[in-house]
C-alpha positions as a Markdown table, in Angstrom:
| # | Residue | x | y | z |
|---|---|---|---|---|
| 1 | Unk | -17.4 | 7.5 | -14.8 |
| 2 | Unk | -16.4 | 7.2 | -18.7 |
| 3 | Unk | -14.1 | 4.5 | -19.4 |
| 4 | Unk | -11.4 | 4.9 | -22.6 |
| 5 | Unk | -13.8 | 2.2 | -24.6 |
| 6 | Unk | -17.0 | 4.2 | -23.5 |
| 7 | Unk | -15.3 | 7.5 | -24.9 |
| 8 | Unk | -13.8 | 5.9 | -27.8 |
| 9 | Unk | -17.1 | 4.6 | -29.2 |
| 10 | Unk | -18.4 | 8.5 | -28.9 |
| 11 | Unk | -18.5 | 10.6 | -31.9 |
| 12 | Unk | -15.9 | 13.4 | -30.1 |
| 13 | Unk | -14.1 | 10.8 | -28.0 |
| 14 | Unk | -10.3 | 11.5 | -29.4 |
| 15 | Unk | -10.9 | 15.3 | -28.6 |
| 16 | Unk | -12.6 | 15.2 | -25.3 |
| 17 | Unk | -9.6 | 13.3 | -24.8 |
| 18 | Unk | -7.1 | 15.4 | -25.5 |
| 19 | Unk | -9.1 | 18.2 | -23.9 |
| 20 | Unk | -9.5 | 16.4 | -20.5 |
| 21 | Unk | -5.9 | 15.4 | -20.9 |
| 22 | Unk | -5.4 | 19.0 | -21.6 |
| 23 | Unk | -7.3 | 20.2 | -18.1 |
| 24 | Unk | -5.5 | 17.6 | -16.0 |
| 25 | Unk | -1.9 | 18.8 | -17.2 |
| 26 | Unk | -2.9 | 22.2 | -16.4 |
| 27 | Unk | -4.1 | 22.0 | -13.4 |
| 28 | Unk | -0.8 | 19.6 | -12.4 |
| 29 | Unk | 1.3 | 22.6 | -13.5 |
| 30 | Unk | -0.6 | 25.4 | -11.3 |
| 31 | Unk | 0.3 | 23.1 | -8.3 |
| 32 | Unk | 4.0 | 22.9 | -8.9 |
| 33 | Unk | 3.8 | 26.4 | -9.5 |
| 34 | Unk | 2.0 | 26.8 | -6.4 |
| 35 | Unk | 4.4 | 24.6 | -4.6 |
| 36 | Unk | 8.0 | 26.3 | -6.3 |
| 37 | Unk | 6.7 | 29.9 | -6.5 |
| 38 | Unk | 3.2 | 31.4 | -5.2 |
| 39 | Unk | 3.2 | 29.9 | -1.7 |
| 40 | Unk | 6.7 | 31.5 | -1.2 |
| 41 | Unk | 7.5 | 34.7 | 1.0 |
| 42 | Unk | 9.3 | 35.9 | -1.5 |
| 43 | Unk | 7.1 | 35.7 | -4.1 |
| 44 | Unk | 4.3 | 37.3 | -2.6 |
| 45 | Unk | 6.9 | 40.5 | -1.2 |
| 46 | Unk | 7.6 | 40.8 | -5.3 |
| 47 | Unk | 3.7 | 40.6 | -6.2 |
| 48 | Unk | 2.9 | 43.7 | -3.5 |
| 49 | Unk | 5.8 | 45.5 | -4.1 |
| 50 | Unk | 4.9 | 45.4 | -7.9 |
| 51 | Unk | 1.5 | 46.5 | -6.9 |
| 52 | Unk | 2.5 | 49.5 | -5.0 |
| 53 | Unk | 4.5 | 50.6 | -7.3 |
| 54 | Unk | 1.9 | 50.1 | -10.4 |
| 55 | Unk | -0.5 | 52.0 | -8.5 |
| 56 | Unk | 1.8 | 54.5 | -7.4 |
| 57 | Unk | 3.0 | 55.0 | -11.0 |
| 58 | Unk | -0.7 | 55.0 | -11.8 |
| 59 | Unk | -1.7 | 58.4 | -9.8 |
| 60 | Unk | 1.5 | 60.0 | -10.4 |
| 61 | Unk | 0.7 | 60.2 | -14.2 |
| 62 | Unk | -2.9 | 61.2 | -13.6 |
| 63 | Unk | -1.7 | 63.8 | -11.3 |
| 64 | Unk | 0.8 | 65.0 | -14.2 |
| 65 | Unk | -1.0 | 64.7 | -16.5 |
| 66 | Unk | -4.2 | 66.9 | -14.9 |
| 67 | Unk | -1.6 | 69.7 | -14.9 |
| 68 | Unk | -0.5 | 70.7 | -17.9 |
| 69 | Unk | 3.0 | 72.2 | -16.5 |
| 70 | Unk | 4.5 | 69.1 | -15.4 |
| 71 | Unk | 8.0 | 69.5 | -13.4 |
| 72 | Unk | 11.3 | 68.0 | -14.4 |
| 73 | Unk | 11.6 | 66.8 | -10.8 |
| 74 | Unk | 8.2 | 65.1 | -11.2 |
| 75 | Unk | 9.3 | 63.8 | -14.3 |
| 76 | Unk | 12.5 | 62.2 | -11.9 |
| 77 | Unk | 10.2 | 60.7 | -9.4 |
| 78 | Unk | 8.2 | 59.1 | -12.3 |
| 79 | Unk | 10.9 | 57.8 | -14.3 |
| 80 | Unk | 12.5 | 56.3 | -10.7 |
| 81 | Unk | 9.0 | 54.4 | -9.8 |
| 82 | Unk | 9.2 | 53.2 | -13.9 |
| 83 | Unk | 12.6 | 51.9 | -13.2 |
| 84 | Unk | 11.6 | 50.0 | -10.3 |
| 85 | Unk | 8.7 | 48.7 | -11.3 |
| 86 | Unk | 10.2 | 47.2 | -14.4 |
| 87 | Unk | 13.4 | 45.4 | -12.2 |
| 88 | Unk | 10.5 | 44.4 | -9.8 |
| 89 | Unk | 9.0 | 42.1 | -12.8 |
| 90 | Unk | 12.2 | 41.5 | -14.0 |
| 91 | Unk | 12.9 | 39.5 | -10.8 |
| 92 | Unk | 9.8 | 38.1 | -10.3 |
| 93 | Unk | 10.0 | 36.6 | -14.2 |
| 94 | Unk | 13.2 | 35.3 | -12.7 |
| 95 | Unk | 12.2 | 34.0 | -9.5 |
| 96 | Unk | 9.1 | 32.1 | -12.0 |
| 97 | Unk | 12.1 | 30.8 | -14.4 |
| 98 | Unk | 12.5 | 28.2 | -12.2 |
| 99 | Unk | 9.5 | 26.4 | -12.0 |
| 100 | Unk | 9.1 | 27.4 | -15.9 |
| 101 | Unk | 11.7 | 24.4 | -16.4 |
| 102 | Unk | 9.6 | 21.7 | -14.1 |
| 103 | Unk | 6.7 | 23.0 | -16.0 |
| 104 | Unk | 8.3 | 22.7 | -19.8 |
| 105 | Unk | 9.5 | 19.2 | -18.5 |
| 106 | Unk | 5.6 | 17.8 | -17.4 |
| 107 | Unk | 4.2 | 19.5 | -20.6 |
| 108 | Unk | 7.0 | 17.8 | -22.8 |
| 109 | Unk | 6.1 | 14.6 | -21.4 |
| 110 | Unk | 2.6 | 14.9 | -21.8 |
| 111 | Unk | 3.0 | 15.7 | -25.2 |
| 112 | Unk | 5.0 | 12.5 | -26.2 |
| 113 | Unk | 2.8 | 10.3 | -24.4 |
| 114 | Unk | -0.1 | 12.3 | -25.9 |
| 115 | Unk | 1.8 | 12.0 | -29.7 |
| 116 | Unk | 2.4 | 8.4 | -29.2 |
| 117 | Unk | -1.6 | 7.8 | -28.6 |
| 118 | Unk | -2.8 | 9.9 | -31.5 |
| 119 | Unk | 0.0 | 9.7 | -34.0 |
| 120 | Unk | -1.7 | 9.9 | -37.3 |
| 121 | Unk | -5.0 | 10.6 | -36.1 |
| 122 | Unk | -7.8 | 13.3 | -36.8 |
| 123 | Unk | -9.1 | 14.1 | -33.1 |
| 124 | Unk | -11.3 | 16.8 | -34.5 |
| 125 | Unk | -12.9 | 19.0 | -37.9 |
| 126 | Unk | -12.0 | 22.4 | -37.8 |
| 127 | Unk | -15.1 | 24.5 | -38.8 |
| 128 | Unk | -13.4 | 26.9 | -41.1 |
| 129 | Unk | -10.5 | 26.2 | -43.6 |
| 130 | Unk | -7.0 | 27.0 | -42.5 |
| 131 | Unk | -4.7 | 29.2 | -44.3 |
| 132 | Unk | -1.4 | 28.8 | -45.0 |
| 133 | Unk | 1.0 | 28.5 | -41.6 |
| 134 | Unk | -2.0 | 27.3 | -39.6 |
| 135 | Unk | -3.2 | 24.5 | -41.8 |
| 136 | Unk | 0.6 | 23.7 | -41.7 |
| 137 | Unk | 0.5 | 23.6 | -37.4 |
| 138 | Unk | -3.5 | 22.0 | -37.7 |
| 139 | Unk | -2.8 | 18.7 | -40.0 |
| 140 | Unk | 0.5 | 18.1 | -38.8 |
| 141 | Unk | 1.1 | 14.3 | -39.0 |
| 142 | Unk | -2.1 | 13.9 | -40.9 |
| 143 | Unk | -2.6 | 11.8 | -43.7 |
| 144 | Unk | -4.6 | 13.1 | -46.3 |
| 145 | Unk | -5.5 | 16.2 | -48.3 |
| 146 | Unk | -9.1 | 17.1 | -46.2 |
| 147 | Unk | -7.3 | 20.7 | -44.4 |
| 148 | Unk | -10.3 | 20.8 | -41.7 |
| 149 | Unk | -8.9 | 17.8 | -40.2 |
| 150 | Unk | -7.4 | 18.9 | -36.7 |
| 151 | Unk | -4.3 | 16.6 | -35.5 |
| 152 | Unk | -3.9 | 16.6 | -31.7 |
| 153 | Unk | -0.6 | 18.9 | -31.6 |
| 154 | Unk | -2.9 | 21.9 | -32.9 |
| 155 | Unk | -5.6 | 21.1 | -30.2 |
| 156 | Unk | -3.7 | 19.8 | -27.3 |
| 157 | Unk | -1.9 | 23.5 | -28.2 |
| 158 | Unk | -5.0 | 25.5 | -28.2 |
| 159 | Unk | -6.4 | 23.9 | -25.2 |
| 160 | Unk | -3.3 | 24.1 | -23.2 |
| 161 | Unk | -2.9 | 28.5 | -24.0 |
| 162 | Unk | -6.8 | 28.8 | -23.0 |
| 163 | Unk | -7.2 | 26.6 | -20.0 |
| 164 | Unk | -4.0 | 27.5 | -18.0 |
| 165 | Unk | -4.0 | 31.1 | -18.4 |
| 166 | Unk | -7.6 | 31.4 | -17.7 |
| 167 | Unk | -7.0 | 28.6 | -14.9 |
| 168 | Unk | -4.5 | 31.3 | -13.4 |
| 169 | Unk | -6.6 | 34.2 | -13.6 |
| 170 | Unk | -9.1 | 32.0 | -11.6 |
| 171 | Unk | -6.9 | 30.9 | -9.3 |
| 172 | Unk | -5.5 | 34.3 | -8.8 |
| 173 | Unk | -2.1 | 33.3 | -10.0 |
| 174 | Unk | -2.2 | 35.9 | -12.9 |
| 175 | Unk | 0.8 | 38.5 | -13.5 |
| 176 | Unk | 0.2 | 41.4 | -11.1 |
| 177 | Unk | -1.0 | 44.5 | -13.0 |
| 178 | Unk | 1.9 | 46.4 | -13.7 |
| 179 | Unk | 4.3 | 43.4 | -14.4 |
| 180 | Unk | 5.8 | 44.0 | -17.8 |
| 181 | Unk | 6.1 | 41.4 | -20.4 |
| 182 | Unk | 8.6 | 38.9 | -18.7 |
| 183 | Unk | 12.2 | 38.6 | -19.1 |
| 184 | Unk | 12.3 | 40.7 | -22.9 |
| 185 | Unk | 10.0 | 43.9 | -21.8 |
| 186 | Unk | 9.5 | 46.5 | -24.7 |
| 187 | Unk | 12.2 | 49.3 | -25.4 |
| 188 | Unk | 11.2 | 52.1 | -23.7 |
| 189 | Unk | 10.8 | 54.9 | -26.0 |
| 190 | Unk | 12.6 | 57.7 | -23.9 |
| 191 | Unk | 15.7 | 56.0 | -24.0 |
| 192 | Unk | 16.4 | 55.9 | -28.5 |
């Protein structure tokens, strides 16, 4: 097992750091998620009836669209299975809201423990230079003018998008199929 002087002395200590840091904050927040949300009856009646619905949806257009004549009264199912299939995610991005907060509150902790330890240090080089807004995100708190210089907010960020949601999709935690975009789902364009 490393110790902290062990991975301190190696060239990439700081950011396998943060990126075990990064791994172990994930996988704490899958199991509250786990415990407030996909364990739950409810939860999993929301997933299948999102499901159906999706796949429902799914052959309804394919049958429509193989016939070129399609039926107002088709047209009324379709838009009825739409409808429900978007409150369907709209209460299961509800019914995740809460754990969201528990969640926000471990990852805003581990951040300002994980500030306090690297405040002012580079924890990696970036292999490319930055442009404008990103260089801004990627040497924030940094001393200095070098812009491949990677503080640990910009990798402690990149690590924590690409590790939980693929952490999910292993799992099997991912949004079902046909779950729109969480609580702010885009206009549908039959209603303007």
């Amino acid at each position: 097992m490393a110790t902290p002087s062990m991975l301190s002395s190696l060239k990439y200590g700081d950011s396998l750091r943060v990126v075990g840091i990064s791994i172990c904050t994930a996988v704490v927040c899958e199991a509250i998620s786990w415990i407030l949300i996909y364990r739950t009856n409810s939860y999993k009646s929301l997933r299948s009836s999102i499901d159906k619905a999706a796949k429902k949806l799914e052959t309804m257009k394919t049958e429509t669209s193989a016939k070129i004549a399609a039926k107002k009264s088709k047209t009324k199912k379709i838009d009825r299975v739409e409808s429900s299939l978007k409150e369907s995610s709209r209460d299961l991005s509800l019914f995740k809201f809460k754990s969201g907060a528990v969640v926000a509150l471990v990852l805003f902790v581990v951040f300002g423990l994980l500030n306090s330890l690297f405040e002012g240090k580079v924890v990696a080089k970036l292999p490319f230079k930055p442009f404008g807004l990103v260089m801004k995100m990627s040497h924030r708190g940094l001393q200095g003018d070098d812009p491949t210089d990677c503080s640990m907010a910009f990798l402690y960020f990149l690590c924590s998008i690409s590790i939980r949601t693929n952490l999910q999709k292993f799992l099997g935690f991912a949004p079902p199929r046909g779950a729109s975009a969480g609580l702010f789902p885009m206009p549908d364009a039959k209603t303007n």
